[in-house]
TORMARVEX-8043 format. One record per residue (C-alpha): residue number from 1; residue in one letter; x, y, z. Coordinates in nm, 2 decimals, decimal comma. Example, Ala and Ser with C-alpha at 12.3 -4.5 7.8 and 13.67 -1.06 7.14 Angstrom:
<atoms>
> 1;A;1,23;-0,45;0,78
> 2;S;1,37;-0,11;0,71
</atoms>
This chain:
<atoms>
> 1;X;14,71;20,40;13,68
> 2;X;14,72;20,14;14,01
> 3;X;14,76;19,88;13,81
> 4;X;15,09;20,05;13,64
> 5;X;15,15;20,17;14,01
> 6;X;15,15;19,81;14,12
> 7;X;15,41;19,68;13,90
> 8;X;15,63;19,96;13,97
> 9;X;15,65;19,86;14,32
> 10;X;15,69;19,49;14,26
> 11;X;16,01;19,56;14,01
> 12;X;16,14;19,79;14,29
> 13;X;16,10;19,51;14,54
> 14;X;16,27;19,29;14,29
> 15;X;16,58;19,54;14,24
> 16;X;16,62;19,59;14,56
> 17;X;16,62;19,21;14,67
> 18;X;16,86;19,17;14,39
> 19;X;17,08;19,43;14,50
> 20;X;17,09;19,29;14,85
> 21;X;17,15;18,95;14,75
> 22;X;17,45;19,10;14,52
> 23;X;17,58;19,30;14,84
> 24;X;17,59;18,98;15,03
> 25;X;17,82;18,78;14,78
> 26;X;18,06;19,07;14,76
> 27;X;18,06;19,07;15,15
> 28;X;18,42;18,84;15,15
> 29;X;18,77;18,92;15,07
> 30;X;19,02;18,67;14,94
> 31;X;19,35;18,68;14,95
> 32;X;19,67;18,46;14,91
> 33;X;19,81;18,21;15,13
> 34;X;20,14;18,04;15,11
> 35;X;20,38;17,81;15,38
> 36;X;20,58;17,53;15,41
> 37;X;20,60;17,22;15,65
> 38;X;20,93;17,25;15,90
> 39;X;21,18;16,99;15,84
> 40;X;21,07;16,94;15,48
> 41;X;21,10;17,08;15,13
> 42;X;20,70;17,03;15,10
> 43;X;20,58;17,40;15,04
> 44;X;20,19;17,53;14,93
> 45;X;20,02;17,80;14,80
> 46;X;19,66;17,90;14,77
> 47;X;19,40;18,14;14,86
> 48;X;19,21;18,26;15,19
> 49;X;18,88;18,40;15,23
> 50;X;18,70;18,55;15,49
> 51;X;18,33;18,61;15,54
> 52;X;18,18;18,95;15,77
> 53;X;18,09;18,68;15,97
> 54;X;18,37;18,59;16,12
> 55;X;18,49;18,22;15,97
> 56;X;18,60;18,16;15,64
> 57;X;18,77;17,91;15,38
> 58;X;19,14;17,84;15,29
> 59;X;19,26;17,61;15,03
> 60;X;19,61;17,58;14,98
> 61;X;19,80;17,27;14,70
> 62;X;20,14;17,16;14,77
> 63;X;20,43;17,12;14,53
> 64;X;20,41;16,72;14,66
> 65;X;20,05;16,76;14,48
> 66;X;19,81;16,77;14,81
> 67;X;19,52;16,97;14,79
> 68;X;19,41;17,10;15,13
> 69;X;19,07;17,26;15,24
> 70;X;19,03;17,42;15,58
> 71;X;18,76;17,58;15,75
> 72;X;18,84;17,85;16,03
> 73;X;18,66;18,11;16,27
> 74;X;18,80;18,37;16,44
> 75;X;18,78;18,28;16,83
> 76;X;18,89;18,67;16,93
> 77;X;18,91;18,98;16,78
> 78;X;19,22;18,90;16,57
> 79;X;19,31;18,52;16,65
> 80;X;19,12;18,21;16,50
> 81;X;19,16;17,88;16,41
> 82;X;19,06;17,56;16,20
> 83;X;19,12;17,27;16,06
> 84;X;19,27;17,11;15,69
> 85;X;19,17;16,84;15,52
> 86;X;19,41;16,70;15,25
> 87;X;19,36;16,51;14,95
> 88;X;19,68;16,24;15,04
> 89;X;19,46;16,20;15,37
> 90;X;19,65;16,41;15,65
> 91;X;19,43;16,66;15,86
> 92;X;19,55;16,89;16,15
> 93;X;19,47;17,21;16,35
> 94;X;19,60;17,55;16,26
> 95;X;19,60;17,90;16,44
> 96;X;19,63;18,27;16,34
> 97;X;19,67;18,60;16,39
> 98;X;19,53;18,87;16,16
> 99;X;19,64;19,24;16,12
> 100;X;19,30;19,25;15,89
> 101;X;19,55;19,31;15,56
> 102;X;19,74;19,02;15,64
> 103;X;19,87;18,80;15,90
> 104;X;20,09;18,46;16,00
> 105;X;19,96;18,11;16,14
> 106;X;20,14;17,77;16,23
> 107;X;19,97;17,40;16,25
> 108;X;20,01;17,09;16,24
> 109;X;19,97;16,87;15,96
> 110;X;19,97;16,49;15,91
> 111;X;20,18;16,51;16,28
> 112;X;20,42;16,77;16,08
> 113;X;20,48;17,15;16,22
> 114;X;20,38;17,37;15,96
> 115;X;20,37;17,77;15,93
> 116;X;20,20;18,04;15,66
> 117;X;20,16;18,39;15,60
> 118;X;19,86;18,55;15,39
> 119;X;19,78;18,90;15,27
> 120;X;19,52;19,01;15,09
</atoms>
C-alpha cells in the first residue's frame, strides 16, 4: 500500500502544479481599445490586456494598415504609461488613466497627438 500511497501523492502534486499554472494564465483581462490621431482621419482599433502585475500589452491596427504593439506599467494606482511600436516605423509615449472597467489615454505617435478609450 506505500507504494500505491506514493503515486497518489505525486498525481496530487502534479494536479495541483497544473492547476496553479492554469490559475496564472487566466490571471489577465483583455479588453478593447480604439482611438484616432488628431488632425487626421487615421483611426485604430485593437485589444488591451493587463496582467495582476501591474503592466500589460496593447496592440491596436489602423485603417492606414499600421499595426502597433505597446508595452505599459501602471506608475500609480490608476495612471500608467508606455510606449508603441508600429509596423510603418513610428513610435511614441502614451499615458492613461484606468477606472479598472475602462478608461481614456492620449500620446504621441510618429510626432502626431493621438487619444483612446478602452473597456473591458
Amino acid at each position: 500500500m506505500k507504494n500505491g500511497t506514493t503515486h497518489i501523492k505525486a498525481y496530487s502534486m502534479r494536479a495541483a502544479l497544473i492547476a496553479a499554472v492554469l490559475s496564472l494564465a487566466a490571471c489577465s483581462v483583455t479588453g478593447r481599445v480604439q482611438g484616432s490621431v488628431q488632425n487626421s482621419d487615421e483611426t485604430f482599433t485593437g485589444s488591451v490586456t493587463g496582467y495582476l502585475s501591474r503592466d500589460g500589452t496593447l496592440t491596436v491596427s489602423s485603417n492606414k494598415g499600421a499595426v502597433c504593439d505597446g508595452v505599459w506599467t501602471f506608475t500609480a494606482a490608476r495612471i500608467g504609461e508606455g510606449v508603441f511600436k508600429c509596423s510603418d516605423g513610428r513610435t511614441g509615449p502614451f499615458r492613461f488613466v484606468s477606472t479598472g472597467a475602462r478608461g481614456s489615454g492620449s500620446g504621441s505617435l510618429g510626432g502626431q497627438m493621438f487619444t483612446f478609450t478602452f473597456e473591458r
